[in-house]
C-alpha positions, 0 to 999 in steps of 0.5 A: 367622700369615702370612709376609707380610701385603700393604698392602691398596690400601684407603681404611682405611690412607690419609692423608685418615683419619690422624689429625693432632696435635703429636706426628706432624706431622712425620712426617705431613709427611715421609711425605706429601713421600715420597710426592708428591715425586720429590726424598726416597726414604727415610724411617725412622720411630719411635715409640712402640707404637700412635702411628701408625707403621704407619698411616702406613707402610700409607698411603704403600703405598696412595698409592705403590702407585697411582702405579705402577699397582699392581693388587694389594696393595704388599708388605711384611714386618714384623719380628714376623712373621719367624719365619714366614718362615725358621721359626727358621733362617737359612741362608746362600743364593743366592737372599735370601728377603727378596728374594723377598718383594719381587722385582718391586716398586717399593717396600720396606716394612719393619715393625717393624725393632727386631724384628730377629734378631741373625743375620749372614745376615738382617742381610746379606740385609736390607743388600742388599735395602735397598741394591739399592732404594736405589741403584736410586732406588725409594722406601723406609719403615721403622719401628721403636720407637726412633731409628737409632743405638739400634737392636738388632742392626743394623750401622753401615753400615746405621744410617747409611744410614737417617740418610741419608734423612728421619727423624721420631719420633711421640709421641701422649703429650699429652692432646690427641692421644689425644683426637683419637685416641679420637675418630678411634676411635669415629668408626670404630667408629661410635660417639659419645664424649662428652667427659667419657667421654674424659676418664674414661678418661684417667684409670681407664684405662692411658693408652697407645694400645692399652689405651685401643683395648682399653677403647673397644672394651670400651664399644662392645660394652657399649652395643651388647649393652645398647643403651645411649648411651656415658656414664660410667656406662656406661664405668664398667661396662665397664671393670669 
C-alpha cells in the first residue's frame, strides 16, 4: 500500500463524467462553486460508501490543480491509508509529517476523515496543517462518512472549524440514482445494460453501490469471456 496516493490531473476523475442525481446535486453544486469561484475555500462532504465523495473530491483536485499550474499530480492523503505513513507510531515532532505530505501545495485534500486515530499528535498535526491553509486563503476539501459533529476522534475547535465552510451529504439511496450510476458504469466499462438487467440487479443483488460495481463487473467479464450480449440470463449466471 502507498503512503500517499496523488490525485492524477486525468479526465477519469473530472466533473464532466460525474454522475449527477437528487441525492448529490448539492454537493456537485457546491464543489464545482469551490472550484470556479474565489469567494468559498472550504468544503467538507459526507456520505455514504461508493455515493460519490472521492469522485468529487479527485475532480476538484483535477480542476484546482490546473488552475494553478500544477504539472504533477494534486497531493492528498486519505485517512485509510495513514498506518503507511507513521507505521502505528505517533511521535510528537518538529517537523508534521502531514505536513510534509503537502509542503508547497496550494491545495489540502483530506480522504476519508472518519479514519482518523484517536491519537493527540495526529490530531494536532491535522489542526495545524488545516489551520495553516485555511488562514492562508488556499482551498480545502475533505470527506468522510458522517456529518462534522458526528465525527469520531476530532476535537470541537476543528469540528467547528469545518462547519465554518460549506457542507453537503450524498445519498444515492433511491432507484433512480443508482440506475444513472450503473449506467454511468458500464458506459466505462464499455458495455451496454439493458434496463430490465438493471432492474434485476436491483433486486437479487445488494443494493449498495459498491456490491452492485462488484456485480457489474462479474457480468462484464461473463459476456467477454462467453461472448455473449448482457441479458438477465446472462446476470443470472453471473451472479451465481
Amino acid at each position: 500500500m502507498q503512503e500517499v496516493f496523488d490525485f492524477p490531473i486525468t479526465p477519469k476523475y473530472s466533473f464532466d463524467n460525474f454522475v449527477v442525481c437528487s441525492g448529490n446535486r448539492a454537493a456537485y453544486h457546491f464543489a464545482r462553486q469551490l472550484a470556479e469561484e474565489d469567494g468559498e475555500n472550504l468544503l467538507y462532504i459526507y456520505g455514504p460508501p461508493g455515493s460519490g465523495k472521492t469522485h468529487l473530491l479527485l475532480a476538484l483536485g483535477t480542476m484546482l490543480g490546473s488552475k494553478e499550474g500544477a504539472t504533477t499530480p494534486a497531493p492528498s492523503i486519505s485517512f485509510k491509508e495513514i498506518d503507511d505513513i507513521y507505521h502505528g507510531i505517533y511521535p510528537a515532532e518538529d517537523v508534521s509529517k502531514l505536513a510534509e505530505r503537502f509542503r508547497g501545495s496550494a491545495l489540502l485534500l483530506i480522504d476519508d476523515l472518519h479514519l482518523i486515530p484517536d491519537n493527540a499528535n495526529v490530531k494536532v498535526e491535522l489542526w495545524q496543517l488545516f489551520n495553516d491553509f485555511y488562514t492562508a486563503g488556499k482551498k480545502i476539501v475533505v470527506t468522510g462518512l458522517y456529518p462534522p459533529k458526528e465525527l469520531p476522534h476530532l476535537d470541537g475547535h476543528l469540528v467547528s472549524r469545518l462547519l465554518w465552510g460549506l457542507v453537503a451529504k450524498m445519498d444515492t439511496s433511491d432507484d433512480d440514482s443508482r440506475r444513472m450510476i450503473m449506467q454511468k458504469l458500464a458506459a466505462d466499462r464499455q458495455i451496454r445494460i439493458p434496463d430490465d438487467v438493471i432492474d434485476y440487479l436491483l433486486v437479487h443483488a445488494r443494493r449498495d453501490i459498491p456490491s452492485l460495481t462488484e456485480a457489474l463487473e462479474w457480468i462484464r467479464r461473463l459476456s467477454f469471456a462467453t461472448q455473449k450480449k448482457v441479458t438477465v440470463r446472462l446476470a443470472r449466471e453471473a451472479l451465481g
